[in-house]
KOLNUDO-25453 format. One record per residue (C-alpha): z, y, x; residue in one letter; residue number from 1. Coordinates in Angstrom, 3 decimals, always signed. Each point is the difference from the previous one (the first is absolute). Layout:
BEGIN
Z; Y; X; a; NUM
...
REM end
This chain:
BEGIN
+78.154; +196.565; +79.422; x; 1
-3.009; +0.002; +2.379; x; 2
+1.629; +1.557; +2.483; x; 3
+2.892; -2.223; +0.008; x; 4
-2.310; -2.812; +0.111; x; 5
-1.884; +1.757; +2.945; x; 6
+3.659; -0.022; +2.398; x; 7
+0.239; -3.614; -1.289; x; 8
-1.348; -1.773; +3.095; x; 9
+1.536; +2.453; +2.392; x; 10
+3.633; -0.217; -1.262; x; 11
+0.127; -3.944; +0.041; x; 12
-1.910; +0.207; +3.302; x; 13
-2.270; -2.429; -1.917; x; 14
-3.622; +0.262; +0.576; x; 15
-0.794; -1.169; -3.234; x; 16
+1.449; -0.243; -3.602; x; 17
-1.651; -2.772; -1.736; x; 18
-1.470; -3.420; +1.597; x; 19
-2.261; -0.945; -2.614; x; 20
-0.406; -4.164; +0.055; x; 21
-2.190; -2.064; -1.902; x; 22
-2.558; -2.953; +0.439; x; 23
-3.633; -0.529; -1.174; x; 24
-3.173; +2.030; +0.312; x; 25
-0.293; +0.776; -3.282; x; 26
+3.271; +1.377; -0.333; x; 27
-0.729; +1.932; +2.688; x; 28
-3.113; +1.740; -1.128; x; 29
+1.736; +0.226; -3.417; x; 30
+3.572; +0.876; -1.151; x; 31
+1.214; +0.170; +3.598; x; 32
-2.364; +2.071; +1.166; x; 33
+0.312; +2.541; -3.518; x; 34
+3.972; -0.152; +1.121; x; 35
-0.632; +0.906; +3.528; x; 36
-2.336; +2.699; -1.155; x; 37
+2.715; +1.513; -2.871; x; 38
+2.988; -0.443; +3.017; x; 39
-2.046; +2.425; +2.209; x; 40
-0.799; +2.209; -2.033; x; 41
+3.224; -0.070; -0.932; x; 42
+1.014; +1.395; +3.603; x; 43
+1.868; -3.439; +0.697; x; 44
-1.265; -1.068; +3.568; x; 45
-0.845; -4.044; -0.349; x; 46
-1.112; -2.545; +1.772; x; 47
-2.806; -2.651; -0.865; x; 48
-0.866; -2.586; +2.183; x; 49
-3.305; -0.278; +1.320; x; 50
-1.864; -3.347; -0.815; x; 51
-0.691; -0.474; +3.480; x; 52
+3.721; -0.631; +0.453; x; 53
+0.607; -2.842; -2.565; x; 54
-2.391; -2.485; +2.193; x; 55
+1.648; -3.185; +0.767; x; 56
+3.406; -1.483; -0.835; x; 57
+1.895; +2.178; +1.921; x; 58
+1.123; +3.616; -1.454; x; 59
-1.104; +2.649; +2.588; x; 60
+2.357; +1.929; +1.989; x; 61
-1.492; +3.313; -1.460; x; 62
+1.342; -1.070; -3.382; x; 63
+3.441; -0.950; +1.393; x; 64
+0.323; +3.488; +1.168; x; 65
-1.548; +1.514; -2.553; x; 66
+3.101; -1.425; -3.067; x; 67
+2.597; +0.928; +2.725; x; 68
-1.217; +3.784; +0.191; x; 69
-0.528; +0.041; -4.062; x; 70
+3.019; +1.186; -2.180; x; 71
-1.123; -2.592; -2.433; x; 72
-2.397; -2.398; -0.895; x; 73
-1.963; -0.566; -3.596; x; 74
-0.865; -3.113; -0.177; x; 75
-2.923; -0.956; -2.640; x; 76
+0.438; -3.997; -0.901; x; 77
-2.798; -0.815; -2.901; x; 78
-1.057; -3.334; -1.302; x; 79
-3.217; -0.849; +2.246; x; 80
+2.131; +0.713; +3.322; x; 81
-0.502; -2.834; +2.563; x; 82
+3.060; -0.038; +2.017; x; 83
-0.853; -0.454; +3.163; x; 84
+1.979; -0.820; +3.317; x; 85
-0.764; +3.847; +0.714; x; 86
+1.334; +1.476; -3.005; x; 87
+3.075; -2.016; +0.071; x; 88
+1.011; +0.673; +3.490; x; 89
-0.844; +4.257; -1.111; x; 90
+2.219; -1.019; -2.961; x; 91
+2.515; -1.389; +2.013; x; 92
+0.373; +3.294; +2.327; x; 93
+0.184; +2.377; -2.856; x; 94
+2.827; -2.018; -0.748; x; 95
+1.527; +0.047; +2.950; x; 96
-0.330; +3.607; +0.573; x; 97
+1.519; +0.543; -4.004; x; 98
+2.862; -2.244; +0.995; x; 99
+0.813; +1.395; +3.406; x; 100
-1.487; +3.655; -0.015; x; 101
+0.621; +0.928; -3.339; x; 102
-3.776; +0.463; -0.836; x; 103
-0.660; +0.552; -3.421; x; 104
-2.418; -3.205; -1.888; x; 105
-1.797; +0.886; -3.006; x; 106
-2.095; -2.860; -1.794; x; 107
-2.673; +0.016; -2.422; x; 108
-0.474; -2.967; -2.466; x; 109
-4.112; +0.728; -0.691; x; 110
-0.508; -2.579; -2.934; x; 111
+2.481; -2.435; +2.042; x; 112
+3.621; -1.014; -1.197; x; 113
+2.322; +0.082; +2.381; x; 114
+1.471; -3.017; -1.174; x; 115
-3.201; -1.648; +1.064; x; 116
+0.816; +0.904; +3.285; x; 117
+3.346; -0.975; +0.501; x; 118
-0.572; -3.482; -1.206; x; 119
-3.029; -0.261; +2.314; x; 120
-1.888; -2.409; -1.931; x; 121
-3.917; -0.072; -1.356; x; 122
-2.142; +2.148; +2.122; x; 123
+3.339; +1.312; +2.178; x; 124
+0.878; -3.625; +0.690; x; 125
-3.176; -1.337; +1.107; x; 126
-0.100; +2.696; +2.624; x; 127
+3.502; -1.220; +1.182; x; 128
-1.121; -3.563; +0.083; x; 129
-3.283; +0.582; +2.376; x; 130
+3.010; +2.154; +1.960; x; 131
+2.151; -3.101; +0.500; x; 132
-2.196; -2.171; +1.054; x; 133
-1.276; +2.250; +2.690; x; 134
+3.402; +0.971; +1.439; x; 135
+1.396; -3.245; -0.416; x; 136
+2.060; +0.364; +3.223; x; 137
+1.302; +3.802; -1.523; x; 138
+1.770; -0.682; -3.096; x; 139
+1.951; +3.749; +1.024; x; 140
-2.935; +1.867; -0.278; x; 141
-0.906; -1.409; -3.283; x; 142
+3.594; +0.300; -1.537; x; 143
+0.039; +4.066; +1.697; x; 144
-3.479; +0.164; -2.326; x; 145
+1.881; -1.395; -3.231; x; 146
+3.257; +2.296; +0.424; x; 147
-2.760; +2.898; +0.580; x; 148
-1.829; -0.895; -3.050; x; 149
+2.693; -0.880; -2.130; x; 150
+1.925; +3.508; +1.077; x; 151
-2.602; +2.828; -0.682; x; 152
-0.786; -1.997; -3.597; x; 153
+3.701; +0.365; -0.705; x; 154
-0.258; +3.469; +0.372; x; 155
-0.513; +2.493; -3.253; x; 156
-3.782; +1.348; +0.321; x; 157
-2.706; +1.431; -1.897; x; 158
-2.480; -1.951; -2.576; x; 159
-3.121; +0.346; -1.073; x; 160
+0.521; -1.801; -3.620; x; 161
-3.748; +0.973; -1.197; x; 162
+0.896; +4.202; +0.831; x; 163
-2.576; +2.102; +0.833; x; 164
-0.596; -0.215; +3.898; x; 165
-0.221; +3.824; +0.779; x; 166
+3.465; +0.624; -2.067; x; 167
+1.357; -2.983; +1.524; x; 168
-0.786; +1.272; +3.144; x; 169
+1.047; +3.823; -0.485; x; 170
+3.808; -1.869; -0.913; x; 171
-0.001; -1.599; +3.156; x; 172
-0.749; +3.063; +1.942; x; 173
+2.107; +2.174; -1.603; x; 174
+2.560; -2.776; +0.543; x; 175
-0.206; -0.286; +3.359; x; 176
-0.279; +4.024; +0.463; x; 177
+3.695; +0.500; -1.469; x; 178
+1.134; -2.852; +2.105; x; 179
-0.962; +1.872; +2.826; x; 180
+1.287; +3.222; -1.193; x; 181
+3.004; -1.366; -0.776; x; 182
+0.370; -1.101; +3.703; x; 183
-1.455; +2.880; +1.662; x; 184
+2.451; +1.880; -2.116; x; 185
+3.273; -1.390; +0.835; x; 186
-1.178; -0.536; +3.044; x; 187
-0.794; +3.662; +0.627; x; 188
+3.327; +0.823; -1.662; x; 189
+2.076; -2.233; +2.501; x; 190
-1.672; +2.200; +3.013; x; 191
+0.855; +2.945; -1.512; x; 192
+3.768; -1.008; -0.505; x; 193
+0.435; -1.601; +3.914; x; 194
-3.168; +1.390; +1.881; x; 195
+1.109; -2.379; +2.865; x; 196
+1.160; -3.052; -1.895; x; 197
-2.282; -2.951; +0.803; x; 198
-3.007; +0.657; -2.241; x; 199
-2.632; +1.134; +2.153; x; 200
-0.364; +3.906; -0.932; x; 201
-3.885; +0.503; +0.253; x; 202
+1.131; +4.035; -1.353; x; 203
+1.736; +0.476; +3.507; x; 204
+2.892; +1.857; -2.507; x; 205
+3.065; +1.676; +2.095; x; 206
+3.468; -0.622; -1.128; x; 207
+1.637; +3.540; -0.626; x; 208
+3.780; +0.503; -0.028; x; 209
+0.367; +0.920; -3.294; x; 210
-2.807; -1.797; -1.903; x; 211
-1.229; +1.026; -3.703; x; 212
+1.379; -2.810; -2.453; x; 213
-3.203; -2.537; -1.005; x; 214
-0.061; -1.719; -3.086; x; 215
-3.065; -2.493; -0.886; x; 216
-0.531; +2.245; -2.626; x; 217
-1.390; +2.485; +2.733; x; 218
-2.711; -2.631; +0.754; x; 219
-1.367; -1.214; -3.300; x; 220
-4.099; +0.945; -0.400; x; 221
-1.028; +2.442; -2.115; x; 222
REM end
């Protein structure tokens, strides 16, 4: 499987597979940063912002760039998250590149319900309120943030529900590992089939006139 996961990157032309998002410091020196640290040594190339990126309102054009070059995002919502105008509008473009691109969204509900989050009321809500009232002339933006919101929570994810964090973690991984597989492999299988159809063939395989028949079962791991 590693080395499927290794040609992962290269076949979708992708320069990395998982955007990792969250918010808060101590998320970040905690489960995020324990999830980073079990992704890469994983072998699945991922991105994590740097916290000089997240000053001001305004999400930084590194991050923009960043979800459009991922294969997916993991998104980590948990119950202390401040949602600010920042994480929205990052929120926002991970939908928009799920919606448009196809780019895979994977949340995780740490000690959060989801439902909490759709309804965006208590902590969720307050957030939103301080948001209206400073873009009072830009109700789009702030209806763009509530489809956002209210679109990643509808989607199935992992919860915590009082699990150990390291086997929690390990699911996730192992998760996300035979996701990629999964794509590398039919991926790799569609090259093989129509070397030059219109997925980009990183392999540089030549058709032949008589070609060996390819079945998936060929590429399964061992």
């Amino acid at each position: 499987m590693s080395s499927l996961l290794s040609t992962s990157s290269s076949i979708s032309r992708k320069k990395y597979d998982v955007f990792l998002s969250f918010r808060g410091e101590d998320n970040r020196k905690n489960f995020a940063d324990h999830l980073y640290d079990a992704l890469k040594r994983s072998g699945i190339i991922t991105f994590r912002d740097d916290p000089k990126l997240e000053v001001g309102e305004e999400i930084a054009p590194e991050l923009f760039k960043a979800i459009q070059q991922s294969w997916c995002s993991v998104i980590i919502f948990s119950e202390t998250d401040a949602f600010s105008g920042w994480c929205l509008e990052e929120l926002a473009e991970i939908v928009q590149q799920k919606n448009v691109n196809g780019h895979k969204v994977f949340p995780i509900f740490y000690d959060v319900d989801p439902s909490d989050l759709r309804k965006q009321k208590e902590k969720v809500g307050e957030d939103f309120a301080e948001h209206e009232e400073r873009y009072k002339e830009d109700k789009d933006k702030i209806q763009k943030w509530r489809n956002a919101l209210t679109e990643v929570a509808n989607i199935k994810g992992w919860h915590l529900h009082n699990r150990h964090e390291s086997a929690f973690i390990g699911d996730i991984v192992k998760n996300i590992s035979a996701n990629l597989c999964q794509t590398v492999t039919g991926q790799f299988w569609a090259i093989l089939q129509n070397p030059n159809g219109p997925l980009t063939n990183p392999f540089h395989i030549k058709p032949q006139n008589n070609p060996i028949p390819i079945t998936k079962n060929h590429l399964q791991p061992n």
